[in-house]
Structures are given as structure tokens and as C-alpha cells.
C-alpha positions in Angstrom: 4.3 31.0 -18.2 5.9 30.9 -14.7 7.5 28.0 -13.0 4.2 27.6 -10.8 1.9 26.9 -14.3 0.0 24.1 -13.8 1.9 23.1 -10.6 -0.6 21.1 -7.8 -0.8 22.3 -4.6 1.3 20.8 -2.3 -0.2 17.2 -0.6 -0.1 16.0 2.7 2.4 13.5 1.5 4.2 16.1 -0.4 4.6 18.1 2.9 5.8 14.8 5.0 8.9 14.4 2.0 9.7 17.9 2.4 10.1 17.3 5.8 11.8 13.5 5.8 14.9 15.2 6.9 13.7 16.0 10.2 12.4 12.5 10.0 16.0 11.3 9.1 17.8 13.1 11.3 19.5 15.3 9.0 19.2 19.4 9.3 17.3 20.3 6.0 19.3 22.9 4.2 18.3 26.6 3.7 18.9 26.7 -0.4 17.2 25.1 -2.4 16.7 21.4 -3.0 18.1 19.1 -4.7 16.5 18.4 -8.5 15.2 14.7 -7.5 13.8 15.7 -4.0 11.9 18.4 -6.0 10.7 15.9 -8.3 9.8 13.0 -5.1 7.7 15.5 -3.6 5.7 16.9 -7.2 5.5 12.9 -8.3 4.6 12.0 -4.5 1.1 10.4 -5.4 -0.2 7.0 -3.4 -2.5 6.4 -6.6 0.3 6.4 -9.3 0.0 2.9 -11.2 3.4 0.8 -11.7 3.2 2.0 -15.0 3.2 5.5 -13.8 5.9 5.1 -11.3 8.5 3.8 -13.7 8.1 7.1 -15.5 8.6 9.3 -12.4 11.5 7.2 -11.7 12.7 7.6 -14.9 12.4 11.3 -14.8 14.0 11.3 -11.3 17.4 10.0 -12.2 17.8 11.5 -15.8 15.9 14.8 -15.1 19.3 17.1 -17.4 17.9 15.1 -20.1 14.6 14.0 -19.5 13.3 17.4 -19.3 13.9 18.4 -23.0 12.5 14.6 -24.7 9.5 14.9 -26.5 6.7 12.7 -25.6 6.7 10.2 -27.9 10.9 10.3 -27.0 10.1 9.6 -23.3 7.6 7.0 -24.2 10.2 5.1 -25.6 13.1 5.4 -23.0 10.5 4.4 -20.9 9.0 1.7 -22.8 5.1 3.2 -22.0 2.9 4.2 -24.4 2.2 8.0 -25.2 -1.1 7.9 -23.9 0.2 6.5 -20.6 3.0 10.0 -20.3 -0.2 11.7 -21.4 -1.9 10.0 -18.0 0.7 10.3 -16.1 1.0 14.2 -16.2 -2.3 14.1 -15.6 -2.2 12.1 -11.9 0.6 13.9 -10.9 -1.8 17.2 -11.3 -0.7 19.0 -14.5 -3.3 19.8 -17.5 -1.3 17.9 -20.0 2.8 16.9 -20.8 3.2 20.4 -22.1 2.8 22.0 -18.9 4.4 19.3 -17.0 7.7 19.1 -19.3 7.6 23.3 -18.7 7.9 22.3 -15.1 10.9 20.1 -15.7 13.0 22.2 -17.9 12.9 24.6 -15.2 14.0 22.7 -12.6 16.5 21.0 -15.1 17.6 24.4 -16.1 18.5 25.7 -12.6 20.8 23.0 -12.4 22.8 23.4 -15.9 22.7 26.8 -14.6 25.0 25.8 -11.4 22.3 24.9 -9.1 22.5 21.1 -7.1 22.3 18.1 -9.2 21.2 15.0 -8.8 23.9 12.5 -7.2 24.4 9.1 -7.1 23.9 9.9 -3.6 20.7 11.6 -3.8 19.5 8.7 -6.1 20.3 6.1 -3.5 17.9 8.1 -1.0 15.4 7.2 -3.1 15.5 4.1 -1.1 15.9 6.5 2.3 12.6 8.1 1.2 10.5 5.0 1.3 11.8 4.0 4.0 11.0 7.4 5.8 7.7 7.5 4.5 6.9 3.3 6.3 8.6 4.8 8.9 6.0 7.9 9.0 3.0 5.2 7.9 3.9 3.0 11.2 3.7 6.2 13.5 0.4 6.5 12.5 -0.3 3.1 13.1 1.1 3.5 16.5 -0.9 6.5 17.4 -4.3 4.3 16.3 -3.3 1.4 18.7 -3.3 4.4 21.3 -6.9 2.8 22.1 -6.7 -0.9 20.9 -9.6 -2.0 21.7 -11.6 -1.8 18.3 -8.9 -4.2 17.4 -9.5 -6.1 20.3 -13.3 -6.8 19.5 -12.9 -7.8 15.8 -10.2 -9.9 16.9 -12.7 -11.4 18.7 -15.1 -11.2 16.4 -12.9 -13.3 13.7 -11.9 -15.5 16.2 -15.9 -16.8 16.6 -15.9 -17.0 12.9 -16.6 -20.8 11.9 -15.7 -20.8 9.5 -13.4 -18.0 8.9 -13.0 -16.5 5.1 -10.2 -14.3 4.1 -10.3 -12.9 1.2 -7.2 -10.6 -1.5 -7.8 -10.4 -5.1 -4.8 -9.2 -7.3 -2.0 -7.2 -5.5 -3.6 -8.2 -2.0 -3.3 -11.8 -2.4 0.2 -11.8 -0.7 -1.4 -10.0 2.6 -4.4 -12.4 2.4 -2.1 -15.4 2.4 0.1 -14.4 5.4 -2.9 -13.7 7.7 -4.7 -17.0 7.0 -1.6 -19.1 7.5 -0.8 -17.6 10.3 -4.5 -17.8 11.7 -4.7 -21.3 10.9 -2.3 -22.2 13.8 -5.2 -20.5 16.0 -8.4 -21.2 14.1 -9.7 -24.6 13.5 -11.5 -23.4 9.5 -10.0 -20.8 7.8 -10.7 -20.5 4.4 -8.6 -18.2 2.0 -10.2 -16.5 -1.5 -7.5 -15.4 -3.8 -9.9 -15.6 -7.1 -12.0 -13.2 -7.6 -15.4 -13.8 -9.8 -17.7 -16.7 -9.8 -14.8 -19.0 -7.4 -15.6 -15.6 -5.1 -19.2 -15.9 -5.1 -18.9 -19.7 -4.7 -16.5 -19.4 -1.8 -18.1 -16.8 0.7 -22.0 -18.1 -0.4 -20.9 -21.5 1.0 -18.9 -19.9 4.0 -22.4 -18.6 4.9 -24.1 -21.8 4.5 -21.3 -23.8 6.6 -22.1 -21.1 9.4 -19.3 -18.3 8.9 -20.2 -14.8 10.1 -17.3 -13.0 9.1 -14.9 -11.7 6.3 -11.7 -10.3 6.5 -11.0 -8.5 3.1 -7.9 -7.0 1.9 -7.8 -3.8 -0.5 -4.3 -2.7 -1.6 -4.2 0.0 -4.4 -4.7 -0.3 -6.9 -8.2 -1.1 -5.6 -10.0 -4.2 -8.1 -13.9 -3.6 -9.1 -13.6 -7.4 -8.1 -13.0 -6.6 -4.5 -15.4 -4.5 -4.6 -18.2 -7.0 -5.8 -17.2 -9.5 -4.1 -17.4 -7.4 -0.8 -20.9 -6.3 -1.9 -22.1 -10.3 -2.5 -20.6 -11.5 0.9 -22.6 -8.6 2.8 -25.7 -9.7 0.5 -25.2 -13.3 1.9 -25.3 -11.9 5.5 -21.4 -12.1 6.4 -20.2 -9.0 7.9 -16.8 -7.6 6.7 -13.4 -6.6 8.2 -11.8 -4.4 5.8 -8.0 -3.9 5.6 -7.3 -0.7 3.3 -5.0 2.1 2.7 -8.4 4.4 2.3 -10.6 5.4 4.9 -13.1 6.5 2.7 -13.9 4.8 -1.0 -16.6 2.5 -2.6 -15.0 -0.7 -1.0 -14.6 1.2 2.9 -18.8 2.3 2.1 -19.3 -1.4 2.0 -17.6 -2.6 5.2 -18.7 -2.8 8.9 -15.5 -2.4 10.2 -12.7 -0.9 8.4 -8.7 -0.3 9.3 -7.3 1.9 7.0 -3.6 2.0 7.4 -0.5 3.9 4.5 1.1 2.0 2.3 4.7 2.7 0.7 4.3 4.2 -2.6 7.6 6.0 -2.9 8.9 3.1 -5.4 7.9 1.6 -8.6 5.5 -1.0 -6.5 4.1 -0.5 -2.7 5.3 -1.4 0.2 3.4 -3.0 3.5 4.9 -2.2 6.6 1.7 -0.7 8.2 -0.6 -3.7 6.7 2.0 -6.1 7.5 1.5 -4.8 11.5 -2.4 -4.6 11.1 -2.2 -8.3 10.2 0.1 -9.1 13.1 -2.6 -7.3 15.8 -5.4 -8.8 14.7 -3.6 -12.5 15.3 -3.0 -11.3 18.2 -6.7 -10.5 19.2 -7.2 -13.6 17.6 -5.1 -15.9 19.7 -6.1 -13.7 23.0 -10.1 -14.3 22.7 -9.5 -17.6 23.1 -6.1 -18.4 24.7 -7.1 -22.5 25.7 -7.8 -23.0 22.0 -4.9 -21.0 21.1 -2.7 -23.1 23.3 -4.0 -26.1 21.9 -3.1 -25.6 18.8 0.1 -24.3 18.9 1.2 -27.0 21.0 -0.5 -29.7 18.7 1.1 -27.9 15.4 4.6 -27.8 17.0 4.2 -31.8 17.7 3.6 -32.6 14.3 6.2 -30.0 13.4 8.9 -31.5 15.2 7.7 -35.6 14.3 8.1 -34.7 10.7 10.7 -32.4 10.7 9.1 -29.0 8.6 12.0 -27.0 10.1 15.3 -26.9 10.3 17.3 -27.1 13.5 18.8 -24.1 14.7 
């Protein structure tokens, strides 16, 4: 079986790492890559679990080895469970570990051989990579907020919101947080959903009742069925929904009105926010702009009480 058994097709992502140095500055080199760039850009999947992850690291930085350990052998050094190798191969496009351990002996053996191994060096720019890859996820960012004025209007939008729910389940919960204590300085009821379930339903059926017509939701892979129902019962209850994803398209996107899809950093074992982190900042900004009295206000009331009970330190 040749080295291309089983092999995916290269992805969009796949072709940006191939690329990242352009993006880095660097000129790429004519032979052939180095052993852990080729295996960044096969194991270059925005869906891989934690789980998953660990193994491609794993693989990454001991691929001599690595390549030649049984399944039940790498489930161990890994500290995963067969079926979860067995999954793995499968997300990273290969029909089983068979095929995808075929794949690594040959790029392992090309380096025994005399090809180029994998330095400390080249390790280390495992940490280049992700950051190349925010980099390339807030370039896209930038070309959206070309024309900002969907932003503008669900800023708006929000802003109108009394009260205002935001909701993150799970991994989103950190995103969620940020926004609504920074929106609080701006908005006089924002109300923040970190459970998901019946606290959920509770939460957005009496945001509806208090007079709330909006929802900003936050869906970070790997997306929860939770989100996703609780999405579904807020729209049922007559909110709208502001959606911020890494997914244009997908069940919990279907469900929105509005939806700003923006990449996350999936190059390490857990994802990285850059982009969403941005998204968050814009749409406190079209916050605070649709209503820049109130906005003043406030700010100049919180820094009062700031400063007469001393939450900060002097600089």
C-alpha cells in the first residue's frame, strides 16, 4: 500500500499550515518537511476532542517511536483508551489505526533513513503554529469588520434588551462571563446563564416575562446538545438570538437570527479565543455607542464607587 493509503485530502486548514511560513516570515524550504509539520498539517482538525489532541501531540513529539507501538501500546503512553486511538484515526480521516500507523511509519522511516527530524526546535513551534493560525483567524475577523455595520445593529439591538441574557454552557462559560461583566458597566440588567437544563429554561422563560427581547449565546466546540436546546426554548419563548460560533453553518447556527461565526485556535491540546475574544470586544462597543448618555453614566457612576471603596489598585 502506498504512502497516500487512506490519506485525507488536504483541508483548508491543512493548506493555511503548509503555508504558516509565509505567514511567519520565514522562506519555506524546497525539500521536504520536517516529520512534526507533516504530522500538524495531517492531525490539523478544528473538531479533534482534548482527548484526541493529546494523542496527536503525543505522536508529534515521539513520532521515531510512536510510529511502530501497537494500539493498545499507544493507548497507554497516552493514557486513552483503545477505542478513543480507534476514534481518533478515524477524525483525522483514515479507515482505521492500521492505515493510520502505515502512514506514520512512513514518515518515521524517511527520517531513520536520514531525512529531517523532529527538533526541540521544531517542537517549540508547535506554539508558533497556534499562534500563526489566531493570527490567520483574526485576519479573517478583520476582513468581516470591512462592513461593520451588522455589528453595529445587534449592538444596538442588545443594547435595547431589558433585560439582557447571556448565555455559555460548558467550554463557553469563560466567553459568556467576560461579555456580561463587561456589558454590565453599560447595561442596567444583564443576566448571565452558565447552567444549562431546567436553571436554562427557568432563566430565559423569566427573561421573557421581565420584558427581554434578546439572547446572546455562545457556542465553542465542542458544541453541547444543551446549547442547542436551550437556544431552541429561548426562540420558543419569543427571544431572538445572537449567536457567537466558530461554525457558520450547524444545528445551533439553523436556530439563530443572527449569527457571527468567527475560528478558534485548535492547534493545541484545548482551543484558543483570539477571534471570539475580539467579537466580544465589538459588540461592547456597539453596545456602549447605541447609547453613549447611558454609557457615560454608568461608567462614570461605577468608577465613583470604584474609587470610594478601593476595588483597584493604584498604579
Amino acid at each position: 500500500m502506498g504512502d497516500n493509503a487512506g490519506a485525507p485530502a488536504p483541508s483548508p486548514q491543512q493548506a493555511r499550515a503548509q503555508a504558516s511560513a509565509i505567514t511567519s516570515g520565514r522562506t519555506a524550504p524546497e525539500a521536504e518537511p520536517a516529520p512534526a509539520s507533516q504530522l500538524r498539517a495531517l492531525f490539523d482538525r478544528p473538531q479533534l476532542s482534548p482527548g484526541q489532541r493529546r494523542i496527536a501531540q503525543y505522536l508529534i513529539e515521539n513520532i521515531a517511536e510512536a510510529a511502530f507501538l501497537s494500539i493498545t501500546e499507544l493507548a497507554d503512553r497516552v493514557g486513552v483508551s483503545q477505542p478513543s486511538v480507534t476514534r481518533f484515526a478515524g477524525a483525522v480521516g483514515f479507515s482505521g489505526y492500521p492505515a493510520l500507523r502505515e502512514k506514520l511509519q512512513s514518515i518515521a522511516l524517511r527520517t531513520l533513513a536520514g531525512g529531517p527530524g523532529a527538533t526541540e526546535e521544531d517542537r517549540a513551534n508547535e506554539l508558533q503554529a497556534a499562534v500563526d493560525a489566531e493570527i490567520d483567524n483574526l485576519e479573517n475577523l478583520r476582513r468581516d469588520f470591512a462592513d461593520p455595520d451588522r455589528v453595529i445593529a445587534v449592538g444596538r439591538e442588545l443594547s435595547r434588551s431589558a433585560p439582557l441574557t447571556v448565555l455559555g454552557l460548558r467550554i463557553s462559560v469563560s466567553l459568556a462571563e467576560y461579555f456580561a461583566y463587561a456589558a454590565r458597566r453599560v447595561h442596567p440588567d444583564v443576566r448571565l446563564v452558565t447552567l444549562g437544563g431546567s436553571v436554562a429554561y427557568d432563566a430565559l422563560l423569566q427573561s421573557r416575562e421581565a420584558g427581554g427581547t434578546w439572547v446572546l449565546a455562545f457556542s465553542m466546540p465542542r458544541h453541547a446538545h444543551e446549547t442547542l436546546t436551550a437556544v431552541r426554548v429561548a426562540r420558543g419563548a419569543g427571544l431572538k438570538v445572537a449567536l457567537i460560533t466558530d461554525l457558520a453553518l450547524g444545528p445551533v447556527a439553523d436556530e439563530a437570527d443572527v449569527t457571527f461565526a468567527t475560528g478558534t485556535g485548535s492547534r493545541l491540546v484545548f482551543d484558543s479565543y483570539a477571534a471570539p475574544g475580539v467579537m466580544c470586544a465589538a459588540l461592547l462597543q456597539a453596545m456602549a455607542d447605541a447609547d453613549p448618555e447611558r454609557t457615560q453614566a454608568r461608567l462614570e457612576e461605577y468608577e465613583q464607587i470604584a474609587d470610594r471603596h478601593q476595588f483597584f489598585l493604584k498604579d
